[in-house]
N, CA, C and O atoms as a GROMACS GRO file, in nm:
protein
  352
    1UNK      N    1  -5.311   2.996  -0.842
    1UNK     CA    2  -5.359   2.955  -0.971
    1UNK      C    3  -5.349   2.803  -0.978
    1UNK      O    4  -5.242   2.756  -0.939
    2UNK      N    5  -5.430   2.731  -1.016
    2UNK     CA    6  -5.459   2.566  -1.042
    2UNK      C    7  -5.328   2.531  -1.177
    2UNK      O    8  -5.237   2.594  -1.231
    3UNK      N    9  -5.374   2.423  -1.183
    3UNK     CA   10  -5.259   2.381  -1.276
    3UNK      C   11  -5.289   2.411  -1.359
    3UNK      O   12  -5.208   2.444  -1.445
    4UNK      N   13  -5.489   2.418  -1.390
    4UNK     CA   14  -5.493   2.415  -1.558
    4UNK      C   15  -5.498   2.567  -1.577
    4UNK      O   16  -5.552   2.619  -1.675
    5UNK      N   17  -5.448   2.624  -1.494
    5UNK     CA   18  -5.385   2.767  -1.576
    5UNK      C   19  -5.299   2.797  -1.612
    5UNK      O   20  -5.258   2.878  -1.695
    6UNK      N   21  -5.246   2.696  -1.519
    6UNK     CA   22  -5.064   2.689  -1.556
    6UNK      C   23  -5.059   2.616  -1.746
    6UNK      O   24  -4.994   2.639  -1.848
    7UNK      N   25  -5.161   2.530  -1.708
    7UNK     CA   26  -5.157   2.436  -1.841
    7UNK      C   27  -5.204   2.526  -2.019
    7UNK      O   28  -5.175   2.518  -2.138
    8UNK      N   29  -5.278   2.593  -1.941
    8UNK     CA   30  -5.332   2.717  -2.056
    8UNK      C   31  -5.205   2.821  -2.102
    8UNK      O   32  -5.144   2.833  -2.208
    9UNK      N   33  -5.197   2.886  -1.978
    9UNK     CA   34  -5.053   2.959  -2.042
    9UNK      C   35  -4.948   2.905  -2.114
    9UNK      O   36  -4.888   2.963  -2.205
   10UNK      N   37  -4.923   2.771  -2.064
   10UNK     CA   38  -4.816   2.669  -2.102
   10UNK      C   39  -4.824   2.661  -2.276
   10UNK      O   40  -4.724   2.673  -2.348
   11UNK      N   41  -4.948   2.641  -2.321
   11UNK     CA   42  -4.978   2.611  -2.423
   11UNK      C   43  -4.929   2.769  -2.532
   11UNK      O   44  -4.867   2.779  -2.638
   12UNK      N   45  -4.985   2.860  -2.449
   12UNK     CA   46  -4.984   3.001  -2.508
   12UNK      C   47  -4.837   3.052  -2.567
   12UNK      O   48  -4.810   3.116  -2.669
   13UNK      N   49  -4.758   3.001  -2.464
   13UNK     CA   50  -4.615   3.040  -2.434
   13UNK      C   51  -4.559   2.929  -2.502
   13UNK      O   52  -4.452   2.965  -2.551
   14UNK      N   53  -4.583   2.811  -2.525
   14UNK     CA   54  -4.501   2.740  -2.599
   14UNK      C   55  -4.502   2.746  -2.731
   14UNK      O   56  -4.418   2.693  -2.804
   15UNK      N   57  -4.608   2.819  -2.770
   15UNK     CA   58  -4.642   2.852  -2.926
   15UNK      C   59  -4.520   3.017  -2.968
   15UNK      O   60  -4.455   3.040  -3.069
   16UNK      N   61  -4.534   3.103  -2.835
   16UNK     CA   62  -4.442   3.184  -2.869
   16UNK      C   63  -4.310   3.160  -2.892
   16UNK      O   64  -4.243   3.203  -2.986
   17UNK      N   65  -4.250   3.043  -2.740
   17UNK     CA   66  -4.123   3.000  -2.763
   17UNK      C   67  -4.036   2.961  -2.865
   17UNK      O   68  -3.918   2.984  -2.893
   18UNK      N   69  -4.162   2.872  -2.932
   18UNK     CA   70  -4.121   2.828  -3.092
   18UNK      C   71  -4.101   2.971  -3.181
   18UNK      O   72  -3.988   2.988  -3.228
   19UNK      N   73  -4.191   3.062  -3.205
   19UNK     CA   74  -4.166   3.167  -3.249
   19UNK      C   75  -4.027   3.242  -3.266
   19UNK      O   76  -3.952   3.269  -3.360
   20UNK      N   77  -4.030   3.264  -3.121
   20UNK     CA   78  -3.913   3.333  -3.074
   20UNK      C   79  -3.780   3.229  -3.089
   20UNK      O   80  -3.684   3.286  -3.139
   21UNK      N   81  -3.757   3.094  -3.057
   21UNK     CA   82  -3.602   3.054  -3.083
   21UNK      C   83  -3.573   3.038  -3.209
   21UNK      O   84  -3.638   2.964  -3.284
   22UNK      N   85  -3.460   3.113  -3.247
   22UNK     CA   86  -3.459   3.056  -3.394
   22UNK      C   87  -3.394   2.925  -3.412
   22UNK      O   88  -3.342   2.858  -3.323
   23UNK      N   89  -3.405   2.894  -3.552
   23UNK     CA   90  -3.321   2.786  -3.587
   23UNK      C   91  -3.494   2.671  -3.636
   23UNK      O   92  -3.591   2.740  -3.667
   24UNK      N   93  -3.508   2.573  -3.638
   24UNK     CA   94  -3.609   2.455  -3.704
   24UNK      C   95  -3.548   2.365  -3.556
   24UNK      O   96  -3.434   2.337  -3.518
   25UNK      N   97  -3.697   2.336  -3.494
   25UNK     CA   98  -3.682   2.281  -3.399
   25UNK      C   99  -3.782   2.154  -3.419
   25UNK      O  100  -3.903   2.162  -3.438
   26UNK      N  101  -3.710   2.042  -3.411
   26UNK     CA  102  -3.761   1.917  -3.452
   26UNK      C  103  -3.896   1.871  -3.342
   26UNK      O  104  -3.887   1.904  -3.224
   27UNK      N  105  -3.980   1.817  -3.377
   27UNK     CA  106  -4.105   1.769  -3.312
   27UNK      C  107  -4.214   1.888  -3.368
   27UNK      O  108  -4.197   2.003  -3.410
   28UNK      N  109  -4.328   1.805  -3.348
   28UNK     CA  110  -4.449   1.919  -3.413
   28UNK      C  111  -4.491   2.036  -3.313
   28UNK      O  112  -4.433   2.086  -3.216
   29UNK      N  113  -4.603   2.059  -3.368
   29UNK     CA  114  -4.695   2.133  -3.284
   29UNK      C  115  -4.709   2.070  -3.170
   29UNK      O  116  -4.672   2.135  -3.072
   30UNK      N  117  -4.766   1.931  -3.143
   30UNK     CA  118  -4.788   1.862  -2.998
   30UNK      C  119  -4.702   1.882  -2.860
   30UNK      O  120  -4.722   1.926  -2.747
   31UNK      N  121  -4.580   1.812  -2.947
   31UNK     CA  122  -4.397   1.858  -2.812
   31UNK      C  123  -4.386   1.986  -2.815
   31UNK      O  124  -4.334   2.032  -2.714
   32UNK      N  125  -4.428   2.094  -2.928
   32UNK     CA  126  -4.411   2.256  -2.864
   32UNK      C  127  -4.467   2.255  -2.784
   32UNK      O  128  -4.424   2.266  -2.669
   33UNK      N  129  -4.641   2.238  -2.829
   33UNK     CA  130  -4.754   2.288  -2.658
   33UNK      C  131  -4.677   2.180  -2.532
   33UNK      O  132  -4.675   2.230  -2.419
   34UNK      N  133  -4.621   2.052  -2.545
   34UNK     CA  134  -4.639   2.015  -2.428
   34UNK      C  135  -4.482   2.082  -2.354
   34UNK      O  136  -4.471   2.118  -2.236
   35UNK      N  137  -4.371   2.085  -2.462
   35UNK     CA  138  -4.217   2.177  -2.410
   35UNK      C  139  -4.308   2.326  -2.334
   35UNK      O  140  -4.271   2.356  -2.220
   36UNK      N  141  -4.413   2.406  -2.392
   36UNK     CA  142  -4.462   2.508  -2.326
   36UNK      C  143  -4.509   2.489  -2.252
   36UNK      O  144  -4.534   2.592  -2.190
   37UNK      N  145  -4.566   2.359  -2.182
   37UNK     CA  146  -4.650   2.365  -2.035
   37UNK      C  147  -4.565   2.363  -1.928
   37UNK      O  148  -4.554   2.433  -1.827
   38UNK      N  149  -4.483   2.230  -1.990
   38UNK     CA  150  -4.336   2.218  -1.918
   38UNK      C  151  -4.242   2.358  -1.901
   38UNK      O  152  -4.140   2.350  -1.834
   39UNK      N  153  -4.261   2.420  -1.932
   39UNK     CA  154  -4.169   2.555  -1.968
   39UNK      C  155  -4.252   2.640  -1.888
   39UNK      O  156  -4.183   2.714  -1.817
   40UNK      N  157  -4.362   2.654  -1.875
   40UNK     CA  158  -4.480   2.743  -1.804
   40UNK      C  159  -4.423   2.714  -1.647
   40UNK      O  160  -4.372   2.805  -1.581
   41UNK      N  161  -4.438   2.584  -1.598
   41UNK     CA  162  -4.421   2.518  -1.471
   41UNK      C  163  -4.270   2.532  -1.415
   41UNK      O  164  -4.235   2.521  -1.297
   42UNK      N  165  -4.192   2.557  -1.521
   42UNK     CA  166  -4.042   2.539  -1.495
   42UNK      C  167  -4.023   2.697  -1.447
   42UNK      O  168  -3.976   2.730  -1.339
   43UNK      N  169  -4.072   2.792  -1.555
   43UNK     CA  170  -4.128   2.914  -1.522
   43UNK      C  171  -4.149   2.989  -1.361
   43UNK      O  172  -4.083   3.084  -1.319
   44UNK      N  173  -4.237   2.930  -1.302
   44UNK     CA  174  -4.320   2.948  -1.219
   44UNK      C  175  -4.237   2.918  -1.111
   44UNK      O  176  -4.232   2.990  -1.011
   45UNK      N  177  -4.152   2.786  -1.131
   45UNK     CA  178  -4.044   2.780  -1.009
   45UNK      C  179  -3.963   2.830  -0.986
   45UNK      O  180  -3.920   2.868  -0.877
   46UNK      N  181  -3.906   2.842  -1.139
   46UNK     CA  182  -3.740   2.953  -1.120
   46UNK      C  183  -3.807   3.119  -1.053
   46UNK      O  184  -3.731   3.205  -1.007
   47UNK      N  185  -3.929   3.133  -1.060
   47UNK     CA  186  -3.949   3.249  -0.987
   47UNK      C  187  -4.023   3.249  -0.864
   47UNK      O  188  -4.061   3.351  -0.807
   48UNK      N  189  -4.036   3.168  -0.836
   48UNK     CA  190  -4.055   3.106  -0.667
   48UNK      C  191  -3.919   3.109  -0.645
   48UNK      O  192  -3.877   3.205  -0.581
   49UNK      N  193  -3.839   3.026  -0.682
   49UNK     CA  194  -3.700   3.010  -0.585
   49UNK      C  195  -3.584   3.091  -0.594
   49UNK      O  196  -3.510   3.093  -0.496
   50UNK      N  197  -3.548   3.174  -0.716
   50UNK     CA  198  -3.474   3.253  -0.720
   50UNK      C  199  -3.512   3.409  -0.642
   50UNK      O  200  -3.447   3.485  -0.570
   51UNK      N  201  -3.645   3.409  -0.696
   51UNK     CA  202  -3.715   3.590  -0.672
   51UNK      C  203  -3.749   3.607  -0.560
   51UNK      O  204  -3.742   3.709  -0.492
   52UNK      N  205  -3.802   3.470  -0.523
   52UNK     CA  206  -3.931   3.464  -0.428
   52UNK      C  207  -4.045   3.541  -0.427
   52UNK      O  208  -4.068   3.602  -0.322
   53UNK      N  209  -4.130   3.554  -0.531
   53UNK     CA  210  -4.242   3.589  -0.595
   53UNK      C  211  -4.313   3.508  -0.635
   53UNK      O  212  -4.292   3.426  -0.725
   54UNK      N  213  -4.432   3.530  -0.553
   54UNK     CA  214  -4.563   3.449  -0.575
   54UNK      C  215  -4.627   3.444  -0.705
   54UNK      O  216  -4.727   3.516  -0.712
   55UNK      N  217  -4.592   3.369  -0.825
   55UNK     CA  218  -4.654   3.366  -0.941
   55UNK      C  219  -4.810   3.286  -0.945
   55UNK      O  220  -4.893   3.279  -1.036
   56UNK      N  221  -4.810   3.239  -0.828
   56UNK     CA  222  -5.011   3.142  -0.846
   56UNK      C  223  -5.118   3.220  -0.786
   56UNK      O  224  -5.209   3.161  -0.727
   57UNK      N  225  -5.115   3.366  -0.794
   57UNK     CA  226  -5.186   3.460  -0.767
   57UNK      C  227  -5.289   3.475  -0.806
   57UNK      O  228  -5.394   3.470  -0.743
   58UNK      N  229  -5.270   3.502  -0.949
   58UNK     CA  230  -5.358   3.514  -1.036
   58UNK      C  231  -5.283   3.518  -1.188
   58UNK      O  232  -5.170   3.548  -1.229
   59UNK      N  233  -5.425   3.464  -1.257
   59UNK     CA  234  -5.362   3.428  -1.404
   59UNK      C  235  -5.351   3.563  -1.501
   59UNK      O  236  -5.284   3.554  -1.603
   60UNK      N  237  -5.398   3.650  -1.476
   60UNK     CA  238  -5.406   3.768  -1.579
   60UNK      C  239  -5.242   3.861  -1.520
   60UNK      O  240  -5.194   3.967  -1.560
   61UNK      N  241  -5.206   3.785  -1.438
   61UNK     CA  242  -5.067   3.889  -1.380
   61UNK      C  243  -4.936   3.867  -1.528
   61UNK      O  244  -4.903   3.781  -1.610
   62UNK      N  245  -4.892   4.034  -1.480
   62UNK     CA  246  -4.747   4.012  -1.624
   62UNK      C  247  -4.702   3.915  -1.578
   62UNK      O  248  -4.717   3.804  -1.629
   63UNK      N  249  -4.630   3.941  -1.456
   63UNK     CA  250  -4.531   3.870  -1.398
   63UNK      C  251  -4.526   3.678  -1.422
   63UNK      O  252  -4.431   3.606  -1.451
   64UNK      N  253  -4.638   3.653  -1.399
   64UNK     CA  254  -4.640   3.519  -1.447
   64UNK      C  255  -4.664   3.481  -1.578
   64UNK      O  256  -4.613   3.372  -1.606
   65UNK      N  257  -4.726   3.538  -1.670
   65UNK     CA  258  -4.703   3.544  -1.812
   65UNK      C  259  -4.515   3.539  -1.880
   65UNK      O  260  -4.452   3.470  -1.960
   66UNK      N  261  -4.485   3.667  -1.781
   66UNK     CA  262  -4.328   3.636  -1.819
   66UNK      C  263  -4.221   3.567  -1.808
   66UNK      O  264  -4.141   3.532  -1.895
   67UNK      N  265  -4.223   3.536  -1.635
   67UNK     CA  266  -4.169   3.400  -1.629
   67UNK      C  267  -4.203   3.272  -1.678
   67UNK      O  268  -4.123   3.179  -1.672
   68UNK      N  269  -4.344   3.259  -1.738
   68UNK     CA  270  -4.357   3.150  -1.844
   68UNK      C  271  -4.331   3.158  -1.972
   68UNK      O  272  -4.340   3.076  -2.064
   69UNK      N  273  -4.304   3.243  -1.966
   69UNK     CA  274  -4.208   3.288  -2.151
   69UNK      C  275  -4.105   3.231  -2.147
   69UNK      O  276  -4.062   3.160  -2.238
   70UNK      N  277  -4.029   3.261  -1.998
   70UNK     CA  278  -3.846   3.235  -1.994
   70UNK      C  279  -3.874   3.107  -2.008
   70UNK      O  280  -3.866   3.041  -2.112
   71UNK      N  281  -3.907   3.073  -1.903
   71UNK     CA  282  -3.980   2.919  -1.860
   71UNK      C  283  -3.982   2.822  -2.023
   71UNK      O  284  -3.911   2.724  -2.048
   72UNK      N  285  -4.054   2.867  -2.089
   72UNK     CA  286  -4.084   2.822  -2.245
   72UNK      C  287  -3.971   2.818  -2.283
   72UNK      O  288  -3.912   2.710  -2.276
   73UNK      N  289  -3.904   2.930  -2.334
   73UNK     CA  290  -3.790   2.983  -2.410
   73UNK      C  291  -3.659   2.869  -2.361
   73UNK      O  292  -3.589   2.823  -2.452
   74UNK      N  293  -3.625   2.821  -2.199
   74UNK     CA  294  -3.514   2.806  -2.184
   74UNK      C  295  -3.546   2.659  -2.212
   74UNK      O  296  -3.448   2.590  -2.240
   75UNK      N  297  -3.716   2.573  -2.209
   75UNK     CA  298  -3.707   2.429  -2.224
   75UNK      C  299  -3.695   2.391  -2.386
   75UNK      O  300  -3.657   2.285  -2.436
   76UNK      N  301  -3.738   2.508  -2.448
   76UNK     CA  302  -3.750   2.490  -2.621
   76UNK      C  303  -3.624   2.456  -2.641
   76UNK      O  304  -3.585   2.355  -2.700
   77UNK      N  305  -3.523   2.589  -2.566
   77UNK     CA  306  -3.353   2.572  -2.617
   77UNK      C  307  -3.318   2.422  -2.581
   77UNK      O  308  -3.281   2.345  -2.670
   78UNK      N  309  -3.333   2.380  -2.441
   78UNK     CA  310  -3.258   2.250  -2.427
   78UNK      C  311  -3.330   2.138  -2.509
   78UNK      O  312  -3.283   2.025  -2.520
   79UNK      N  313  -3.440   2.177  -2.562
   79UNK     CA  314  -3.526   2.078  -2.647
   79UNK      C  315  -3.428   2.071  -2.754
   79UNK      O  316  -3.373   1.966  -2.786
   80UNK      N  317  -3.407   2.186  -2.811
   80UNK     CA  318  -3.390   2.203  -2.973
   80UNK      C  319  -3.200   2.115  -2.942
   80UNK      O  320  -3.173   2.011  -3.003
   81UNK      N  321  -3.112   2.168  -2.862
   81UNK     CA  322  -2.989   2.103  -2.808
   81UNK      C  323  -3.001   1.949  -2.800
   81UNK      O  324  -2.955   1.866  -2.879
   82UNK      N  325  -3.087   1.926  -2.670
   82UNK     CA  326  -3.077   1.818  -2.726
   82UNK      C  327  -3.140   1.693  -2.860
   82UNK      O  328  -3.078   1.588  -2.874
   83UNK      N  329  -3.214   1.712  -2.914
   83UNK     CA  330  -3.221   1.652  -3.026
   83UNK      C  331  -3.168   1.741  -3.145
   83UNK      O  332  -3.241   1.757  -3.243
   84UNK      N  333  -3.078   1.784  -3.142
   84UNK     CA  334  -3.014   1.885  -3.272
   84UNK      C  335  -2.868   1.807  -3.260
   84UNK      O  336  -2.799   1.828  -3.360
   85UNK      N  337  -2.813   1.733  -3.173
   85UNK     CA  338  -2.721   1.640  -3.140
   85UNK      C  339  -2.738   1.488  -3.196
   85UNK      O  340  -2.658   1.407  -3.242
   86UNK      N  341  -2.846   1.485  -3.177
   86UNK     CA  342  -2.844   1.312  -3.272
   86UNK      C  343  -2.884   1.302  -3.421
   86UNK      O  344  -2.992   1.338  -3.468
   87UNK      N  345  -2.758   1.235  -3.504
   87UNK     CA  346  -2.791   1.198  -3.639
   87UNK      C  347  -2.822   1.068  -3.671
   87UNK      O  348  -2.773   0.964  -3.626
   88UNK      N  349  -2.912   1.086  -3.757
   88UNK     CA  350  -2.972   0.967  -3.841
   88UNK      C  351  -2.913   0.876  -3.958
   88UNK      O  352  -2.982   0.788  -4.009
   0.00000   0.00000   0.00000
């Protein structure tokens, strides 16, 4: 799969991530889609290197849909951590 599928899902999944973490996570819509592309890609490696499963197969696969969820989910958390640490 090319990047800009990676970049499509990214977008898809970063809209869920936000969904799914709770709590008010500072930055707009823009840093979600771009924390979800980043999160898509981060995705894609932790299951290359841990699983060793080919996620650039194809784009309609679960499997890569899901590891770009985690992928999403775990960059939103360190998103929301780290700027949930600095006061104004």
């Amino acid at each position: 799969m090319s990047i800009i599928g990676w970049i499509l899902i990214g977008l898809i999944m970063g809209a869920l991530a936000r969904a799914i973490v709770p709590g008010a996570q500072k930055g707009g819509w823009i840093v979600t889609l771009l924390l979800g592309i980043v999160g898509a890609i981060v995705g894609g490696f932790i299951a290359s290197a841990v699983f060793g499963t080919d996620v650039n197969e194809e784009f309609f696969d679960l499997g890569t849909w899901a590891f770009a969820l985690i992928g999403s989910i775990i960059v939103v958390l360190i998103w929301s951590w780290a700027t949930g640490r600095r006061r104004s």
